[in-house]
C-alpha positions as CSV (number, residue, x, y, z in Angstrom):
1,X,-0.4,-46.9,-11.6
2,X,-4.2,-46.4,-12.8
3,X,-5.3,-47.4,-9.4
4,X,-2.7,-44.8,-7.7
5,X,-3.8,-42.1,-10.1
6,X,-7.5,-42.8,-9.6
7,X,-7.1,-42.6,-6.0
8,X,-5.0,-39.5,-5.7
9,X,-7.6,-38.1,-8.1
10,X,-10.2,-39.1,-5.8
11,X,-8.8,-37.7,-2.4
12,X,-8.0,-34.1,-4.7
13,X,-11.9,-33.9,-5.9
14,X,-13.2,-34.9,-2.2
15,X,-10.7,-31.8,-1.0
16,X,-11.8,-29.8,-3.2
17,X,-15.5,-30.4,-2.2
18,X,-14.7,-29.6,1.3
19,X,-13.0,-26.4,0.7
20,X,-15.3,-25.2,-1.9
21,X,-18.3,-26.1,0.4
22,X,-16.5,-24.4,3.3
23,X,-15.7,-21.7,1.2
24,X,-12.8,-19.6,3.4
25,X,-12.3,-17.0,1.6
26,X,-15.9,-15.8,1.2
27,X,-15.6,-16.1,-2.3
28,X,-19.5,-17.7,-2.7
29,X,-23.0,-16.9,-1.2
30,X,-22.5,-20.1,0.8
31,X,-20.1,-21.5,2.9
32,X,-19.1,-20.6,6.8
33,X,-18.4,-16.8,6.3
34,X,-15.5,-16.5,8.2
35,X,-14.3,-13.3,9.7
36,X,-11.3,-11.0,10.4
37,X,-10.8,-10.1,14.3
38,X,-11.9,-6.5,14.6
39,X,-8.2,-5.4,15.6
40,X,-5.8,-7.5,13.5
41,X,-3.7,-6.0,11.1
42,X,-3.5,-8.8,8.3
43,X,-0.3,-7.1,6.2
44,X,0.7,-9.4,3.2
45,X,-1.9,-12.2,4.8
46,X,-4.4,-10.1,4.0
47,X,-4.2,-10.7,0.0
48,X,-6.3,-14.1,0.4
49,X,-9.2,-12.3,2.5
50,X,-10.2,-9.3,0.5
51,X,-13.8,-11.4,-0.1
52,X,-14.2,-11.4,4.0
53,X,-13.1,-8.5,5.3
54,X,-15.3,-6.6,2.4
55,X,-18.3,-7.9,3.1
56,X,-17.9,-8.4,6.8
57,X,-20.4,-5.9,8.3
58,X,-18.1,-5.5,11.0
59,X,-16.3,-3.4,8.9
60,X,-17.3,0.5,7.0
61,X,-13.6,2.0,6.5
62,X,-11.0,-0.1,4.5
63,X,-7.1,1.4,3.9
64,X,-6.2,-0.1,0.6
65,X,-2.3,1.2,0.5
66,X,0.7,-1.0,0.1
67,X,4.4,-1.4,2.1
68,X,4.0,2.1,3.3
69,X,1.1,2.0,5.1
70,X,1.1,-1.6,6.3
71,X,1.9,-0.3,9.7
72,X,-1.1,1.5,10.0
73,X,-3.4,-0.2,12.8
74,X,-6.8,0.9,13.7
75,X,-5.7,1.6,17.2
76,X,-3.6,4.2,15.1
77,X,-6.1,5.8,13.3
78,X,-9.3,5.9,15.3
79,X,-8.3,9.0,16.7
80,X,-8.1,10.4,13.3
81,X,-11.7,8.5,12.0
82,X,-15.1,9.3,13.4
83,X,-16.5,7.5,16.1
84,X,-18.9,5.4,13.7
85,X,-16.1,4.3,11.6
86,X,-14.7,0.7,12.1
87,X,-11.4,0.0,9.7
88,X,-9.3,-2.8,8.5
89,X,-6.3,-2.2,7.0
90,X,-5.7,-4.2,3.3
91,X,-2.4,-3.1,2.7
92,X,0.0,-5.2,1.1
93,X,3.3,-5.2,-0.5
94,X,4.2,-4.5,-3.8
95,X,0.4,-3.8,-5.1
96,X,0.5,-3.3,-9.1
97,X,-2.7,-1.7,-11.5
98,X,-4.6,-5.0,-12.0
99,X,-4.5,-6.5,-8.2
100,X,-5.3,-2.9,-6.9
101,X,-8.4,-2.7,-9.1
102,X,-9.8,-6.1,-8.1
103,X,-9.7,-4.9,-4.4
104,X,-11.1,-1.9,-5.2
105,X,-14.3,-3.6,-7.5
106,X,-14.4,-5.5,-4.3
107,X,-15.5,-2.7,-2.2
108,X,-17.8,-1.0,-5.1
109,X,-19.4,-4.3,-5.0
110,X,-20.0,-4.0,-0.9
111,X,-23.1,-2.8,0.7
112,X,-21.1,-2.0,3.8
113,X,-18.1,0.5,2.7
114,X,-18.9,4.2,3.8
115,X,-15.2,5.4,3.7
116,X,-11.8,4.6,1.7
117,X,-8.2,5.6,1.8
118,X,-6.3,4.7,-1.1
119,X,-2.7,5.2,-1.6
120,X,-1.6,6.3,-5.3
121,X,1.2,4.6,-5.3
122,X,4.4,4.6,-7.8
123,X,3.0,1.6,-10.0
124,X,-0.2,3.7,-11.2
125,X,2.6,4.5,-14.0
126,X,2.6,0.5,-15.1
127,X,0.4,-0.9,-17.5
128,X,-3.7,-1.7,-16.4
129,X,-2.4,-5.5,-16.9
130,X,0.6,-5.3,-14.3
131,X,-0.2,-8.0,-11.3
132,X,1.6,-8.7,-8.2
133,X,2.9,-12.3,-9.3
134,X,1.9,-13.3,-5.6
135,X,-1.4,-11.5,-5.9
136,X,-4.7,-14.4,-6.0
137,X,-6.5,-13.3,-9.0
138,X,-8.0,-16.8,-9.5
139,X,-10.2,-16.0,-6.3
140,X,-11.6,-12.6,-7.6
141,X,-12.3,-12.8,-11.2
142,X,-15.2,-14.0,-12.7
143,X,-13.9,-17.7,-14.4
144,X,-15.2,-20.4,-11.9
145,X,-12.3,-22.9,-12.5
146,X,-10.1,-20.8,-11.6
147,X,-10.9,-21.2,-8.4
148,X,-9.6,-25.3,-8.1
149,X,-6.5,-23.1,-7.7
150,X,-6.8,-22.2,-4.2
151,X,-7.1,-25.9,-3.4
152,X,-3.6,-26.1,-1.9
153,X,-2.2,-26.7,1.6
154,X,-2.7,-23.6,3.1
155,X,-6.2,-23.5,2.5
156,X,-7.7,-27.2,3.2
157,X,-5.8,-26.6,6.5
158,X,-8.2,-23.4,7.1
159,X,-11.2,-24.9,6.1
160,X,-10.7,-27.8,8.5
161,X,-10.5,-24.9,11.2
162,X,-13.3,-23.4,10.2
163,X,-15.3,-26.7,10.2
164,X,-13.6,-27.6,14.3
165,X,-15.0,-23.9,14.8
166,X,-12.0,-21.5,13.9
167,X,-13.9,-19.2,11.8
168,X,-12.2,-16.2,13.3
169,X,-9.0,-15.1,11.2
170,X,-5.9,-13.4,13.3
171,X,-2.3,-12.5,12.6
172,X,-0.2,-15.1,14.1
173,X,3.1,-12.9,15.0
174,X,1.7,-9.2,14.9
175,X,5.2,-8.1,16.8
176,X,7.0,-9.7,13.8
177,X,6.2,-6.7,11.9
178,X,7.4,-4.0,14.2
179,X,10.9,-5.9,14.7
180,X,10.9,-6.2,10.8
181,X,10.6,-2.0,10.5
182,X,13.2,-1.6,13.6
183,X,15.6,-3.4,12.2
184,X,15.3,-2.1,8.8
185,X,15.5,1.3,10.2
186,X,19.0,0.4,11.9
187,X,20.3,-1.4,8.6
188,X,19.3,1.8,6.9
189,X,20.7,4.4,9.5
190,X,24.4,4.0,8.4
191,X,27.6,6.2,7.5
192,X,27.8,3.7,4.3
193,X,24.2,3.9,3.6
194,X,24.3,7.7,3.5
195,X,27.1,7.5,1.1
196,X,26.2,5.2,-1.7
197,X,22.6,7.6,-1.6
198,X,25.3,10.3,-2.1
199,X,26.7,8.9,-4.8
200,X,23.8,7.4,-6.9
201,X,22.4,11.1,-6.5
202,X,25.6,12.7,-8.0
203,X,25.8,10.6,-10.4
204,X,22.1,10.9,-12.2
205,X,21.6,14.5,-11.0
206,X,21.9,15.8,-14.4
207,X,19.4,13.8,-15.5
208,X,17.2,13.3,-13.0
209,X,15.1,16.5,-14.1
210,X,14.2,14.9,-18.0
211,X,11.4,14.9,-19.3
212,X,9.2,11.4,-20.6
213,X,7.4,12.9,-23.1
214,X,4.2,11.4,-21.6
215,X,0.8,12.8,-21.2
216,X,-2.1,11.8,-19.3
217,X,-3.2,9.6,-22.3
218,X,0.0,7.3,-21.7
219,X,-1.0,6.1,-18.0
220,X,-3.7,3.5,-18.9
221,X,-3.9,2.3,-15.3
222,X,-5.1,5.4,-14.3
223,X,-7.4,6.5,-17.2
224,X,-9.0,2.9,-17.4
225,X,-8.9,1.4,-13.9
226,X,-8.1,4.0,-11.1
227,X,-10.6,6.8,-12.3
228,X,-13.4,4.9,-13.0
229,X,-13.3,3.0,-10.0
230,X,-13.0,6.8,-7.7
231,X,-16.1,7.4,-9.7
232,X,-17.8,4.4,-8.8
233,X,-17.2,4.7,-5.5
234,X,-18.2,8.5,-5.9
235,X,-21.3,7.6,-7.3
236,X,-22.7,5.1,-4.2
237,X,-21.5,8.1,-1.7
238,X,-18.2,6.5,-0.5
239,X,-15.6,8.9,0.8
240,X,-12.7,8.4,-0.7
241,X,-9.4,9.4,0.6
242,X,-6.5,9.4,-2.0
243,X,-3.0,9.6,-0.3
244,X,0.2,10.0,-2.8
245,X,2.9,8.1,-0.2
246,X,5.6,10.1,1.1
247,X,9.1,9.8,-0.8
248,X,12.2,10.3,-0.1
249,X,14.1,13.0,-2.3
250,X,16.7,10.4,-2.8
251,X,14.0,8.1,-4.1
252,X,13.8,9.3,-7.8
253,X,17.5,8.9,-8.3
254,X,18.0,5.3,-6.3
255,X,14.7,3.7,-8.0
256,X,15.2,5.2,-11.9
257,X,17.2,2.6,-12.7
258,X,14.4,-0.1,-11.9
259,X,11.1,1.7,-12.4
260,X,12.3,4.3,-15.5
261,X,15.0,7.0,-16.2
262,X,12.3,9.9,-16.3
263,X,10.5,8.5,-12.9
264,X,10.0,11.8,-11.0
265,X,8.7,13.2,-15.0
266,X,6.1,10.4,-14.9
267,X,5.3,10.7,-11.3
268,X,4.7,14.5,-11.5
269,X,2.6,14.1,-14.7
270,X,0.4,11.0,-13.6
271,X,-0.2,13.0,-10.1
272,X,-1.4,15.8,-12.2
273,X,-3.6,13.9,-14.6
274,X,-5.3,12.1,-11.4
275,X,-5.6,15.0,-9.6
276,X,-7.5,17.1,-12.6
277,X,-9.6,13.9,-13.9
278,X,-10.7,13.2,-9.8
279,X,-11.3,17.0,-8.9
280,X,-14.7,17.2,-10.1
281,X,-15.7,13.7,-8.3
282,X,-17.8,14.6,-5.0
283,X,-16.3,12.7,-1.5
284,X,-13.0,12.2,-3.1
285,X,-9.9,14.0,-1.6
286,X,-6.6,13.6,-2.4
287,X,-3.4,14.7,-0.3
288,X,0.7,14.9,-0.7
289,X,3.3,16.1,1.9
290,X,6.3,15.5,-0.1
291,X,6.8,19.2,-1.1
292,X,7.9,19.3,2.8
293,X,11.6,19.1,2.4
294,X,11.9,18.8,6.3
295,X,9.8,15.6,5.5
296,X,10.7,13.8,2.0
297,X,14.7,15.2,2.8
298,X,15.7,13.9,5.6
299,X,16.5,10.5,5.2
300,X,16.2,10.3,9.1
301,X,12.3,10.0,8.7
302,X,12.8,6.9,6.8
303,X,13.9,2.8,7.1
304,X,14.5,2.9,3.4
305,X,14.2,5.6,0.9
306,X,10.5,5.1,-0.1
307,X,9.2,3.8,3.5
308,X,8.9,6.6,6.3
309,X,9.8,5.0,10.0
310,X,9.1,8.6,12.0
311,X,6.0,8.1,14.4
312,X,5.3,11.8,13.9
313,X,5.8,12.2,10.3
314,X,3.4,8.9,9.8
315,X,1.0,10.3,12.0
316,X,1.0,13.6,10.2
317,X,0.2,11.9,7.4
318,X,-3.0,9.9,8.4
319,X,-4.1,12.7,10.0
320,X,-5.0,14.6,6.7
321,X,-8.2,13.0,6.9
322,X,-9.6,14.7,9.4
323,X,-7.9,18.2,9.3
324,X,-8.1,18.1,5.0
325,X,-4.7,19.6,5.4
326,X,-2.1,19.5,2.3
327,X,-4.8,19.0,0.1
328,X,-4.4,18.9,-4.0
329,X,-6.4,20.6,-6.3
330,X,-6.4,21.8,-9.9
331,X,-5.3,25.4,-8.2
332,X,-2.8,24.3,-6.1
333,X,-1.0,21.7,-8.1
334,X,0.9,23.8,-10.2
335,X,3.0,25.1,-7.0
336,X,3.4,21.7,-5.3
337,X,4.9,20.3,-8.2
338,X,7.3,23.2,-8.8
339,X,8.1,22.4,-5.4
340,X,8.7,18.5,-5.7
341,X,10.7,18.8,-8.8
342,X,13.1,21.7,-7.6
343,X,13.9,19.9,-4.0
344,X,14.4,16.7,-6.3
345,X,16.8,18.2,-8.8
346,X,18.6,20.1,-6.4
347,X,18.5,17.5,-3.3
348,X,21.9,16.6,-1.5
349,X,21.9,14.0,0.6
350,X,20.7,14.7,4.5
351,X,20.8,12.7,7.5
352,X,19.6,15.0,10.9
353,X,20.2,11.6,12.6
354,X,23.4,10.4,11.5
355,X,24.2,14.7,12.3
356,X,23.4,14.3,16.0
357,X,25.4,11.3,16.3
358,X,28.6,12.6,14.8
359,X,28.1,15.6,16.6
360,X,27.6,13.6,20.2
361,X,30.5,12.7,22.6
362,X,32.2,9.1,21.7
363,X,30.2,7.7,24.6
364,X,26.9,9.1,23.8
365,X,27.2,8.0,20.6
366,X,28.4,4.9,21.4
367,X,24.4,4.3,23.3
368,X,22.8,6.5,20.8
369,X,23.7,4.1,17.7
370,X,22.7,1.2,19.7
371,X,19.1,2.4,20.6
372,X,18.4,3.6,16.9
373,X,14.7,2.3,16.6
C-alpha cells in the first residue's frame, strides 16, 4: 500500500510539473503562452482563460457581461467598434461580485486593454464575497498553492496539446450555442408560458412596488469592488462601457422570490448609486433601454424573461456604444427610473408574438409556430 501511495504520489507531482511548466492558462511569466483564435467566442469555456485572452496582444477590447451577452461575437460588433479595436468576448454565466472583480483586476493589470464593456448585472446587489461556485478563483488570486488545483484532467490534457503544438484555443461546437437560444426561445414562446407569467405577476403585483429600505451604503459590491475598479480603469485611460442588461417587465415579479421580495427597489437604487458614484469618472459611460416598454414588455423580444432573443433589439443594444444613445446621468436618472418602476408596477403580461399567431389562419399558424426561431 506504501509502494501504491508513493507511486501515485509520484505520477501526481511529475503532472503537476508538466502543467505548471506548460502553464496553460497563462497564469506565470513562463510557460508556452497560449492563445485564443481571434474569432472564437469562448462562452462559459472562457472562465479558465481570462490570464490569456488578457494579456494576448492580439486583443484591445474585452466584453466582460454574463448569459445575456454571451451571444455577442466580434463579427457582431465590429460594425459598432472602431476599426483599431480587436474584441473577445468574456462573458459567462451566472457571474457574482467576487468572480467579476477578479476579471476585471485582470484587465487593470493588462498593458494591452484600450476599451471595456461591462454589464451591471442583477448580482451587483449580492455581497463583495458572492462567487460563482464554478468560477476558478484558485488561478487568479495571489496564494501559489492554490494553484495544484487546476491539476485535473482537463488541464494535463491541454498542456499535452500545447507541448504536440496545439497552443491555439477554439470553441469546439460554436453552433451549439445558437441551437441552445433557438430552442429556448421556442420552449419559452408558449400559450402556457404566457399564462403562469400572468399569474406570478397578479399575484405579487401589490407588492412588487415596496420599498428595501436600502441605500447606496448597503451594496458593498458596488462601493468596494465595482467603483474602484471603473476608476482604475479610468485612471490608465480605458473606455469603459457600462451596460445595465435589458429585463423583461415580468422579470421583477418571476425572480423576487429567488433574488429578494423588494428586487426592482434594490435594482432601482443600486443603478442610481453607480450611476451618481461613476458620473464624475472620465471614459466611463453607462447605458439602459429598459424604460422602452416596446422593448423590456414584450415578452416576444425574449427566450426567457431576463435573456432578449430579438436580433434587432440585441443589436440596438450594442450599438450604444457608438451612437452614446440612452445614456444615464445624474440629470436623467430621475426620469428613467420613474419610468422603469411605473411600467413594472403596472405591467400586464404581453406577447406581440403569441398575438400574431392567434390572430393568423389555422394553417398559417400551424407553419408560423413551427418556424418560431
Amino acid at each position: 500500500m506504501l509502494m501504491a501511495a508513493g507511486l501515485i504520489t509520484t505520477i501526481y507531482l511529475a503532472l503537476a510539473a508538466v502543467v505548471i511548466a506548460v502553464d496553460p492558462y497563462n497564469v506565470y511569466r513562463w510557460g508556452a503562452h497560449p492563445r485564443v483564435e481571434a474569432d472564437v467566442t469562448l462562452r462559459d469555456l472562457v472562465i479558465d482563460w481570462i490570464d490569456v485572452a488578457a494579456k494576448d496582444p492580439a486583443f484591445n477590447t474585452f466584453l466582460i457581461g454574463s448569459s445575456v451577452t454571451q451571444m455577442y461575437t466580434p463579427e457582431n460588433t465590429q460594425e459598432f467598434l472602431g476599426p483599431d479595436e480587436h474584441m473577445i468576448n468574456l462573458s459567462y454565466g451566472g457571474p457574482r461580485p467576487r468572480d467579476r472583480d477578479l476579471v476585471l483586476n485582470q484587465l487593470i493589470e493588462s498593458d494591452t486593454v484600450d476599451h471595456v464593456i461591462l454589464t451591471f448585472d442583477w448580482t451587483y446587489i449580492r455581497d463583495p464575497d458572492v462567487t460563482n461556485i464554478y468560477f476558478p478563483t484558485f488561478l487568479y488570486d495571489d496564494d501559489i498553492a492554490n494553484d495544484l488545483r487546476m491539476v485535473n484532467f482537463p488541464t494535463i490534457r491541454t498542456a499535452f496539446d500545447i507541448i504536440a503544438g496545439k497552443d491555439l484555443y477554439t470553441h469546439p461546437d460554436p453552433a451549439s450555442y445558437q441551437r441552445y437560444v433557438d430552442q429556448m426561445y421556442e420552449r419559452f414562446q408558449s400559450p402556457e408560458e404566457m399564462a403562469k407569467i400572468d399569474s406570478t405577476v397578479e399575484r405579487y403585483r401589490s407588492q412588487i412596488g415596496r420599498s428595501s429600505g436600502k441605500d447606496c451604503d448597503s451594496f458593498h459590491a458596488i462601493n468596494d469592488q465595482l467603483v474602484p475598479d471603473l476608476k482604475a480603469l479610468s485612471d490608465k485611460g480605458v473606455k469603459v462601457d457600462v451596460m445595465i442588461p435589458i429585463f423583461s417587465y415580468a422579470f421583477y415579479y418571476v425572480r423576487r422570490d429567488d433574488i429578494s421580495p423588494t428586487v426592482l427597489d434594490e435594482m432601482m437604487i443600486a443603478r442610481r448609486c453607480l450611476v451618481d458614484a461613476a458620473s464624475d469618472l472620465p471614459n466611463v459611460s453607462i447605458y439602459a433601454f429598459d424604460d422602452d416598454p416596446a422593448v423590456a414588455g414584450d415578452l416576444a423580444n425574449f427566450r426567457e424573461i431576463g435573456h432578449v432573443y430579438d436580433p434587432g433589439v440585441l443589436r440596438k443594444f450594442i450599438s450604444a456604444i457608438s451612437t452614446g444613445s440612452h445614456r444615464l446621468t445624474r440629470d436623467n436618472f430621475p426620469s428613467y427610473e420613474r419610468a422603469v418602476r411605473s411600467e413594472v408596477e403596472n405591467y400586464h403580461t404581453t406577447n406581440t408574438y403569441l398575438d400574431m399567431v392567434r390572430a393568423l389562419p389555422e394553417t398559417e399558424h400551424a407553419s408560423s409556430t413551427s418556424r418560431t426561431s
